[in-house]
N, C-alpha and C positions, 0 to 999 in steps of 0.2 A: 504493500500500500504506500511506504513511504516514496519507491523509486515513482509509482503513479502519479501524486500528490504533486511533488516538487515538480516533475517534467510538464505538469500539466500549467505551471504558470509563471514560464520564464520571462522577464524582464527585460529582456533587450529590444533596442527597438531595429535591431537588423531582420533581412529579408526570412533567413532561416527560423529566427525564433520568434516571426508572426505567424510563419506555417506550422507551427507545432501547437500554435498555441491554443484552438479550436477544438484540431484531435484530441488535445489534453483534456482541454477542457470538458467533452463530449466523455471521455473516456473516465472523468472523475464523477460525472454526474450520473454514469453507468454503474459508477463503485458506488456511489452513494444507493440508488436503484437495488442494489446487491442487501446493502449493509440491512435496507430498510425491511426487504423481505426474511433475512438473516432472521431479526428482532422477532417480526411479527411467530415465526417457524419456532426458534425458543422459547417465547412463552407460550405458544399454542402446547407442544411439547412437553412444559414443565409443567403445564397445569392440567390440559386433558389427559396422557398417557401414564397411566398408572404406574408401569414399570420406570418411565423415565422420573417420576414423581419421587420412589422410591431409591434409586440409584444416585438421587441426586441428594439424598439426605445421607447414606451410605457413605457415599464420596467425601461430604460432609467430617462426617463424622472422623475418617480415618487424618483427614486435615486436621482435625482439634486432639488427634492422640500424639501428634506432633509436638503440641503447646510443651514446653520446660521453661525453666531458668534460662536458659542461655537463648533457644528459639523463640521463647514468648519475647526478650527483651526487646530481639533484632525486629520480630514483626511488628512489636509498639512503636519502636522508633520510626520505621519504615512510616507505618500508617500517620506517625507522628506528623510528618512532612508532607500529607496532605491538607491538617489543618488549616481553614479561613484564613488567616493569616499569611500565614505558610505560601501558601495557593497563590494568594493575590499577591504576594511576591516577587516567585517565580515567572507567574503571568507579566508582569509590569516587566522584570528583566527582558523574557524573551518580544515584546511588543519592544521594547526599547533597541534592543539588536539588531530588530526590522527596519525600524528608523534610521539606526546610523548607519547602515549596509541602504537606506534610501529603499527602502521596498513598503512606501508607505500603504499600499492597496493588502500589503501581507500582515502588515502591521495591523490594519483594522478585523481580517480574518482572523488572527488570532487572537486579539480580544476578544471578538465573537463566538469564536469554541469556545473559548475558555468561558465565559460566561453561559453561553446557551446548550452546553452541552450539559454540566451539572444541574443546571435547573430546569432540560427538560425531563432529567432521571427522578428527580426530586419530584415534579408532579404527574410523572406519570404513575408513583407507587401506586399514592391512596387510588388513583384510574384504576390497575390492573390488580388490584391484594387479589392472593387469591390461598386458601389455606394449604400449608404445604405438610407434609408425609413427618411423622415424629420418629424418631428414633432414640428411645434410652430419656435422655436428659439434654437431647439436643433438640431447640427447639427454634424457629425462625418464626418470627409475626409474619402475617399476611403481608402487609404493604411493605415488599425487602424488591420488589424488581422494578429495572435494573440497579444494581449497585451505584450510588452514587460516587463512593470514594474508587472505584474502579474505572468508573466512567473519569473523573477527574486525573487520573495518573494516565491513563490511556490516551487523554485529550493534552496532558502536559508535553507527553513521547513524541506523539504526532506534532505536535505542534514547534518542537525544538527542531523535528526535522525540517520545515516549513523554512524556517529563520535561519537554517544553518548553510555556510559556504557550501557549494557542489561536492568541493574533495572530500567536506567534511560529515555529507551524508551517510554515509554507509555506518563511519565509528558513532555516530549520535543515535543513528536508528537502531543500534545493538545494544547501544547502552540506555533509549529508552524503551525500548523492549524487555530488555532486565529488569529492569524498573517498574514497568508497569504489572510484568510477570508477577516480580516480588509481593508487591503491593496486592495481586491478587490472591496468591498465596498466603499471606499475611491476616488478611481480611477473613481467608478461611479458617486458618488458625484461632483464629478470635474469636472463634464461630457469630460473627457478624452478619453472614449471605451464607446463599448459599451459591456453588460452584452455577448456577443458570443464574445466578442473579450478574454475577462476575460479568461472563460471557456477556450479558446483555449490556453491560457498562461499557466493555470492550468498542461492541458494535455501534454502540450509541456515539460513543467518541468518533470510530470511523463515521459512521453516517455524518453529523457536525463538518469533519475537517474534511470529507469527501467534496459538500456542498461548498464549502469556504473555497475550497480550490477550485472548483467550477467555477464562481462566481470571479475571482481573479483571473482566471482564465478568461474569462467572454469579457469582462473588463478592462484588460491587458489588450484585447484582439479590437473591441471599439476604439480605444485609445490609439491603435498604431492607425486603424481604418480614417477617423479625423483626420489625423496628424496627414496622410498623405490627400487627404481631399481638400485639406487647406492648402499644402501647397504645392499642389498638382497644377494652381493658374500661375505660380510662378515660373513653372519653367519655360 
């Protein structure tokens, strides 16, 4: 997703990277298209399919046998660094990076995930609660999907990749991959969510940065489209 994302809304205003920039963008609002069927398929899934209902409190479960002294600490912390705080932070960092690398249209998208991607997980719970499978002493309330703090690490990952130099995509996207990985590991640990609630945090983040990058994309491609019809009577 991240080699998608980025190729989909380069910045230059040469002849090569106005031709790319349509495909991209065509091609991220496909991923988005993807992401959104994704969503709908997991919670259909977690909540009609009794076996998957089950497997996913199971799943669960073997995550919270995990929890010690030393695994509990690193998951706290992890989770730590998504707090409000926290968040708005890093947000405010990488919007700023956009800025002084001049990619002001990337800058505004990634304020946008980062905002609208948390708080459409946040109201879509009480939308979709739906009662989930008990196992033992592990128990999930209804309004848990998607993950919000999943959704948020997910959307920090993508979003770093967004803002990052060319060369530097590949090491940013491994390491917020890690990252978000961790985070949802962590989450389960805590037994916070459950592993379908993760997943939909996941998706939810991609659906968000898919759209952002479209939008920069067809953005990017009006802006070069002016740019030569203004001075097409000069020549």
């Amino acid at each position: 997703m991240a080699h998608q994302a980025f190729t989909a809304a380069p910045m230059s205003g040469r002849g090569h990277g106005r031709r790319r920039e349509l495909p991209g963008a065509r091609q991220a609002l496909l991923l988005a298209g993807l992401c959104l069927m994704a969503l709908a398929l997991v919670w259909v899934v977690a909540e009609l399919v009794p076996a998957a209902r089950v497997r996913d409190v199971v799943a669960l479960r073997e995550f919270t046998q995990l929890d010690g002294q030393k695994v509990g600490t690193v998951a706290r912390f992890v989770l730590h660094l998504l707090d409000p705080p926290l968040f708005a932070i890093w947000g405010a960092v990488l919007v700023l990076v956009a800025l002084v690398r001049e990619r002001a249209r990337v800058a505004l998208a990634v304020a946008l995930v980062l905002t609208l991607a948390p708080l459409s997980a946040d109201r879509l719970k009480p939308l979709l609660a739906h009662p989930h499978a008990r196992l033992g002493e592990v128990t999930i309330g209804a309004a848990s999907w998607p993950s919000g703090h999943a959704t948020a690490a997910a959307a920090l990952a993508l979003c770093a990749v967004l803002v990052a130099p060319k060369r530097m995509q590949l090491h940013v996207g491994a390491l917020g991959a890690a990252f978000a990985l961790a985070a949802g590991c962590a989450i389960l640990i805590q037994q916070w969510h459950l592993p379908s609630d993760v997943l939909g945090g996941y998706l939810m983040a991609g659906l968000w940065t898919a759209l952002a990058v479209a939008g920069v994309g067809f953005s990017e491609r009006r802006r070069s489209s002016t740019a030569r019809a203004t001075a097409a009577p000069a020549r």
